[in-house]
NUMI-959124 format. One record per residue (C-alpha): residue number from 1; chain; x, y, z. Coordinates in nm, 2 decimals, padded with zeros to 4 digits. Layout:
REM residues N
<node NUM "A" <X Y Z>>,
...
***
This chain:
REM residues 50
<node 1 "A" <03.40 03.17 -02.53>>,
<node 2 "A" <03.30 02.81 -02.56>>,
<node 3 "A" <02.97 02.71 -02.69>>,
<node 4 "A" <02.68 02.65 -02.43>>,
<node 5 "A" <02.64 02.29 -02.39>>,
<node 6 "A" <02.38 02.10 -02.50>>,
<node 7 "A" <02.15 01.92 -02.20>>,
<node 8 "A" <02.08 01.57 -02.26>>,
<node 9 "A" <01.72 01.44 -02.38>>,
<node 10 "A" <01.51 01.22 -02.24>>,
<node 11 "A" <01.44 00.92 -02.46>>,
<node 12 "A" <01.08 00.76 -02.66>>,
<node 13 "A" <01.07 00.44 -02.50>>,
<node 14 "A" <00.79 00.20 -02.46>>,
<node 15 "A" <00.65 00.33 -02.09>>,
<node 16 "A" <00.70 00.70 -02.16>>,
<node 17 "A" <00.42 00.67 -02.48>>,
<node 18 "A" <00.22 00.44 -02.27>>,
<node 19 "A" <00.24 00.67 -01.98>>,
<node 20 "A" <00.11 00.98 -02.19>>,
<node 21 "A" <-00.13 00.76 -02.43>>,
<node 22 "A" <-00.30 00.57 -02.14>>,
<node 23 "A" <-00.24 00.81 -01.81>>,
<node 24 "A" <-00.39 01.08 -01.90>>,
<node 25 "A" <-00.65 01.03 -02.08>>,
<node 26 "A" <-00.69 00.72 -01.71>>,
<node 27 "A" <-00.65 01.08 -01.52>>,
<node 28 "A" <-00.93 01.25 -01.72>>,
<node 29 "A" <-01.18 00.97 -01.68>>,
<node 30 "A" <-01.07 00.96 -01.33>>,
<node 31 "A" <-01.15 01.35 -01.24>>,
<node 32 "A" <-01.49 01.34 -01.45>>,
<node 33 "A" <-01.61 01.03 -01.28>>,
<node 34 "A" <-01.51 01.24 -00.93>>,
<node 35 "A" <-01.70 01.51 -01.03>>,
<node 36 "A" <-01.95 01.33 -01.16>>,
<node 37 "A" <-02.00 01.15 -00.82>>,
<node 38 "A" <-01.95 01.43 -00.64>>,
<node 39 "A" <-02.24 01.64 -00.81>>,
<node 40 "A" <-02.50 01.30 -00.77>>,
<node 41 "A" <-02.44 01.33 -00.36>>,
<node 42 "A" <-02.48 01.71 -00.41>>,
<node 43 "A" <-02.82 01.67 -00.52>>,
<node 44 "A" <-02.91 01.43 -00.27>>,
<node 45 "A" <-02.78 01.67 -00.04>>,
<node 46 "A" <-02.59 01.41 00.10>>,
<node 47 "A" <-02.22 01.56 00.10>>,
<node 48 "A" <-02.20 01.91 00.07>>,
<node 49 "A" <-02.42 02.08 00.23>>,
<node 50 "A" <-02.46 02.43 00.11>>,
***
């Protein structure tokens, strides 16, 4: 029996650390600022009526 072989990895480059470093802490601020918005118009009763 051979051994299993080994899957290749991905490389570090430039746009994979700028992708995690910047995008998703861009997501986060993205989401909060949603949510954010979304609970101003809430209390206007603007929105989402409920």
């Amino acid at each position: 029996m051979g051994e299993p072989e080994q899957q290749e990895r991905g490389t570090v480059d430039l746009v994979s650390v700028l992708y995690v470093v910047g995008g998703i802490p861009a997501m986060v601020v993205f989401f909060v600022l949603l949510f954010v918005l979304v609970g101003a118009c809430d209390q206007a009763a603007v929105m989402i009526p409920a």
